[in-house]
C-alpha positions as CSV (number, residue, x, y, z in Angstrom):
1,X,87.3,93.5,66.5
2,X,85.7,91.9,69.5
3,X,88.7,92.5,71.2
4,X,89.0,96.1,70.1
5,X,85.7,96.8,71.9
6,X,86.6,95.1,74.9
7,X,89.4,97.1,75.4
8,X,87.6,100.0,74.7
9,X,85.2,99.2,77.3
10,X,88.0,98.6,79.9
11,X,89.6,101.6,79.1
12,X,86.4,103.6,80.1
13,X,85.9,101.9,83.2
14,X,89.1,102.8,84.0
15,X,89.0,106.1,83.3
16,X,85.8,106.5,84.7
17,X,87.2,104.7,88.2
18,X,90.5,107.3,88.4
19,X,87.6,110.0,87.8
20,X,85.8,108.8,90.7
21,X,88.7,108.1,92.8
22,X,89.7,111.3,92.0
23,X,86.6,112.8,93.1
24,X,86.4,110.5,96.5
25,X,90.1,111.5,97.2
26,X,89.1,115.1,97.0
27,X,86.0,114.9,99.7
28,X,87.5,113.1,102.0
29,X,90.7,115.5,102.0
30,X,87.9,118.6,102.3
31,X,86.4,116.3,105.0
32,X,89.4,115.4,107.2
33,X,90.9,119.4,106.7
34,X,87.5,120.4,107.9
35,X,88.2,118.0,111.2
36,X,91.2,119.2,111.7
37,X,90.1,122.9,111.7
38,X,87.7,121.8,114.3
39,X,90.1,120.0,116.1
40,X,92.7,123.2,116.0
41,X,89.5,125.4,117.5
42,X,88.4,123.2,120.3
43,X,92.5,123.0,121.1
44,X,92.7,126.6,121.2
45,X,89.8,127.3,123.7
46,X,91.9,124.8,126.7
47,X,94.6,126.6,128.2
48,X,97.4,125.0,127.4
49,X,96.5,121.5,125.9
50,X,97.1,122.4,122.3
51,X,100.7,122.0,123.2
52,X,100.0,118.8,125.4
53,X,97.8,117.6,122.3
54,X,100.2,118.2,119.2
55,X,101.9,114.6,119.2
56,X,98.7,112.9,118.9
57,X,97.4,115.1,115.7
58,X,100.5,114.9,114.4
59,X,100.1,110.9,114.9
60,X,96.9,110.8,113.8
61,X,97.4,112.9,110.7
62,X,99.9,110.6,109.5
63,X,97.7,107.6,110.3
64,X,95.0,109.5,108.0
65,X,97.2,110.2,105.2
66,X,98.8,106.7,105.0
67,X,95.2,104.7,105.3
68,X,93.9,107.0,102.0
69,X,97.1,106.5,100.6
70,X,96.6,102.9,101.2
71,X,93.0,102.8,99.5
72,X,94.0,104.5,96.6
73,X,96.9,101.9,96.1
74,X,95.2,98.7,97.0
75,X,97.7,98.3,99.9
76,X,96.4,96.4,102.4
């Protein structure tokens, strides 16, 4: 019985931490889109160094996406 509720509980922390991972996963993809909107303006108004520029986004995109990736999974 005791053990019954202890699971129980567990099982709602759980659920509520995938909610709120969820949630946090979700902001900070609105939040890094949003900086790379800005990013993709400020590029457009230089002549020319969009171009110049796209292996670094492109690098630090993929840095981005594999640090989250790495806080959702516990990777360290």
């Amino acid at each position: 019985m005791a053990e019954d509720k202890a699971t129980a509980a567990r099982n709602a922390r759980l659920d509520e931490l995938v909610l709120a991972t969820k949630q946090w996963a979700d902001k900070q993809k609105r939040l890094l889109n949003a900086q790379v909107a800005l990013g993709k303006r400020i590029l457009q108004g230089r002549t020319g160094s969009e171009r110049l520029a796209q292996g670094s986004v492109q690098s630090v995109s993929s840095l981005a996406v594999d640090q989250i990736n790495d806080f959702l999974t516990g990777e360290t």
